[in-house]
C-alpha positions in Angstrom: 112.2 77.5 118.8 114.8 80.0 117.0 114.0 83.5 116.6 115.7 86.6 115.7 116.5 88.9 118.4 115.1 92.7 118.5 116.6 93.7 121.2 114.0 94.3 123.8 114.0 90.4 125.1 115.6 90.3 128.8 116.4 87.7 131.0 119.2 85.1 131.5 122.0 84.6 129.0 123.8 82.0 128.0 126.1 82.6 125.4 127.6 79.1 124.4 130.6 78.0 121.8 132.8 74.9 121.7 131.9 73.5 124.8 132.1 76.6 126.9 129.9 79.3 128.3 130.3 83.1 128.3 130.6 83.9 132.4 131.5 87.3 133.1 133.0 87.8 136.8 132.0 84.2 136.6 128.3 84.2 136.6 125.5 83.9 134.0 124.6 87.4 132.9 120.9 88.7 133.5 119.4 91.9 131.6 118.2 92.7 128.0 119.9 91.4 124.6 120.5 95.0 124.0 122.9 95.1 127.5 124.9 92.1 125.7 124.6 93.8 122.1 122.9 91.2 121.2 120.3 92.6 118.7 119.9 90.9 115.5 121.5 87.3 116.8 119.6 84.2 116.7 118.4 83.1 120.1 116.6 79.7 121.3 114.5 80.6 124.8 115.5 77.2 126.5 113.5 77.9 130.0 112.9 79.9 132.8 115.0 80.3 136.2 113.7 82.5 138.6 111.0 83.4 136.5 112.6 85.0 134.3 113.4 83.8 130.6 116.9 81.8 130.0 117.9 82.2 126.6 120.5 80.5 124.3 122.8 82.4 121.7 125.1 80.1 119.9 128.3 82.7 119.8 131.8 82.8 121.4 132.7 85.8 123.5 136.6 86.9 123.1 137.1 87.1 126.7 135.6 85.1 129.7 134.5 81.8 128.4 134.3 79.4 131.0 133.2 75.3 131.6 130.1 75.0 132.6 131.7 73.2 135.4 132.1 76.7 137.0 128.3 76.5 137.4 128.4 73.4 139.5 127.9 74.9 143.1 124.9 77.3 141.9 121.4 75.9 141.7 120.6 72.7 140.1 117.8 74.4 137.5 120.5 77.0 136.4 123.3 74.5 136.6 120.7 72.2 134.2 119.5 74.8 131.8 123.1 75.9 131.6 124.2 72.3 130.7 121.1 72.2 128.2 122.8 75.0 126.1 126.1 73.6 125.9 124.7 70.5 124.7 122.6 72.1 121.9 124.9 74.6 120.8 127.3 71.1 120.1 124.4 69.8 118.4 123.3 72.6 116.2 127.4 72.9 115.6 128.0 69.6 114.6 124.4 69.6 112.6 124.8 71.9 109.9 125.4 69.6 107.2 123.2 66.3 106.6 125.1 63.2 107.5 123.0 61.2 105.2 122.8 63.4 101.9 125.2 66.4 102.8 123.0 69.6 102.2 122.7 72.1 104.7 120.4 71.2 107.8 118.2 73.9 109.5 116.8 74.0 112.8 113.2 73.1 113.4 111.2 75.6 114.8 108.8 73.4 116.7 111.5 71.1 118.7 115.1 70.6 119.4 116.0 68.9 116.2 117.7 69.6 112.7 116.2 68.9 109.7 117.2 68.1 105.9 115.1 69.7 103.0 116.8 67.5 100.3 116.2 63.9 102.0 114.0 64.8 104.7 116.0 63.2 107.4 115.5 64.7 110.9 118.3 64.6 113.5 117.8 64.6 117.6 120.6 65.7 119.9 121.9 62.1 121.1 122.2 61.8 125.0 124.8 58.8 125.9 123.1 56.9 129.2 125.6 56.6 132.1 125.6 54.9 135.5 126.8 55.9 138.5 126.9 53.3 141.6 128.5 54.0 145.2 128.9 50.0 147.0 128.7 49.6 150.5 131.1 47.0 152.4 129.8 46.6 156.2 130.9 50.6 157.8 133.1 51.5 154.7 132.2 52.7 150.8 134.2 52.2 147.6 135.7 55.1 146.4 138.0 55.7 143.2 140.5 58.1 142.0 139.8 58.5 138.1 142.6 59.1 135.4 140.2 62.3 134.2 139.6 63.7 137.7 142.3 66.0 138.7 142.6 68.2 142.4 142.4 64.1 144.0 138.7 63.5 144.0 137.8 60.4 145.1 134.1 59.3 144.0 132.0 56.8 143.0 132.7 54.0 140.0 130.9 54.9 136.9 130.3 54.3 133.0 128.7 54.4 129.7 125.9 52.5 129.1 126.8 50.1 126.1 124.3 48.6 122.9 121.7 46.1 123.8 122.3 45.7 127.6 120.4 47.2 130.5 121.2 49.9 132.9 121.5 46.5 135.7 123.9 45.2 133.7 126.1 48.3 132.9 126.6 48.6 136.6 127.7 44.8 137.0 130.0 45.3 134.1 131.5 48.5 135.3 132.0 47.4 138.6 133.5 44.2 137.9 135.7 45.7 134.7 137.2 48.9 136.9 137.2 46.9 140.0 137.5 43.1 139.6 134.3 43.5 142.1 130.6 41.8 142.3 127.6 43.8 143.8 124.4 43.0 144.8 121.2 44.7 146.2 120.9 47.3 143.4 118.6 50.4 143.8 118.2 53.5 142.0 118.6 56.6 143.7 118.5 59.2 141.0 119.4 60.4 138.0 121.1 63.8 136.5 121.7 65.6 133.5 125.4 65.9 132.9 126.7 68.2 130.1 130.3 66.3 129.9 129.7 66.0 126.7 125.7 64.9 126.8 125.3 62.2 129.3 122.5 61.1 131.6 123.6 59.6 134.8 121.4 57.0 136.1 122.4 56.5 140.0 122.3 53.6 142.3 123.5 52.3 145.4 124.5 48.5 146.0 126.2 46.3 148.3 129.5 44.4 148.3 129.2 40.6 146.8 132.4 39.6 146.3 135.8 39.4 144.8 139.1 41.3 145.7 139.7 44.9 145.0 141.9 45.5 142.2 142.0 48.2 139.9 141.8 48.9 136.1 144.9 51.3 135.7 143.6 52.7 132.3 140.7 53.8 133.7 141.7 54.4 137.5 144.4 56.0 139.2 143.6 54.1 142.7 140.7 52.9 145.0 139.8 51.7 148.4 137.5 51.1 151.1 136.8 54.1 153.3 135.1 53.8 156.7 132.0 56.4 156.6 133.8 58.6 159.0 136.7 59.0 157.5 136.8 59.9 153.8 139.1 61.4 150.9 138.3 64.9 149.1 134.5 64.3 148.0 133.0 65.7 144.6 130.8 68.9 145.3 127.8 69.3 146.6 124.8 69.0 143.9 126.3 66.4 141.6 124.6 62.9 142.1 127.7 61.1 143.0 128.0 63.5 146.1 124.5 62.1 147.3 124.9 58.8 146.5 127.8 59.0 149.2 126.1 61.0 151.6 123.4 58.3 151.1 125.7 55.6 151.9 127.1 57.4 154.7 123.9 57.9 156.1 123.1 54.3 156.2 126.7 53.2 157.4 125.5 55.6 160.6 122.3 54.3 161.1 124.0 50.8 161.3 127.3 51.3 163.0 127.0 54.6 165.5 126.2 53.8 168.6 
């Protein structure tokens, strides 16, 4: 999975540290490792957009790192390979020592994991399941202002999944924690990969039950029912909570244009 670079290898680079991508003018740079003087690094090949190879180099650039969040808008298998290196470059970083025995780890070279020669322990990067639910109320949607968005975003209620309890009951509790709300008529929509750090968003849509909007201010900033037709600032297009309201506004039409 690791191999030392000769110089010759081309394709897709992404050059990850801390969290953060290298993005010259802003984009994911394309060529040979010996463009990018590269030679001699450590690379992982991590997959292939536009047929090409996309390749992760665990080093920080000076100049022009960026969030991967700059990525967002482009297309989803480059947005998800590019979250993919972030995630493993924080694993590999935060995996050089064992946690068990504390000798030095090295990376397996026949999957993503770290291993320990002294104790034999093997170590998986950890990926923290969240959910994602937009609730439906007659012709209007839910939508919340969180205290880590900023640029007013309104979107849909989410959270981390917690120990022992289902995904059906992470949405119940989130709802009814955040909101003071109860849904019902759950379905799953989708899911995404979502590098912020390493989450997994698992995405439904439900229905309005019951209970009185109001807020948890430690984890909200506001929320409200919006009619369909006349909505906040939305996240961008391509992240899962964007389609879950499209979704939703697509059945508020169906139902209430006439």
């Amino acid at each position: 999975m690791e191999q030392q670079l000769q110089g010759n290898e081309s394709g897709w680079w992404l050059l990850s540290h801390a969290g953060k991508l290298w993005l010259p003018k802003g984009e994911v740079p394309y060529g040979s490792a010996n463009d990018f003087g590269l030679s001699g690094e450590k690379a992982h090949r991590i997959g292939e957009w536009q047929s090409e190879s996309v390749w992760l180099v665990c080093k920080e650039r000076s100049r022009e790192m960026a969030s991967v969040r700059q990525l967002l808008n482009e297309d989803r298998g480059l947005f998800q390979l590019a979250g993919r290196a972030v995630q493993l470059e924080g694993f590999y970083r935060a995996h050089q020592f064992c946690g068990y025995c504390g000798h030095p780890m090295y990376v397996s070279d026949r999957e993503w994991a770290c291993l320990c020669n002294n104790c034999r322990q093997r170590y998986y990067p950890q990926i923290a399941p969240c959910i994602i639910v937009a609730i439906r109320r007659d012709d209007r949607i839910l939508l919340a202002q969180h205290n880590r968005h900023r640029g007013g975003i309104y979107t849909a209620l989410a959270g981390f999944v917690e120990v022992g309890e289902t995904l059906e009951q992470a949405v119940a509790r989130e709802v009814q924690e955040e909101s003071n709300l109860q849904v019902t008529n759950l379905r799953y929509i989708s899911s995404q990969p979502w590098p912020f750090p390493h989450s997994l968003m698992v995405a439904y849509l439900a229905d309005y039950a019951g209970g009185e909007l109001k807020i948890d201010t430690s984890e909200l900033l506001d929320a409200d029912w919006f009619r369909y037709d006349n909505l906040p600032q939305l996240p961008p297009p391509g992240t899962v909570a964007r389609r879950l309201i499209e979704d939703t506004i697509a059945l508020c039409r169906s139902e209430h244009d006439y």
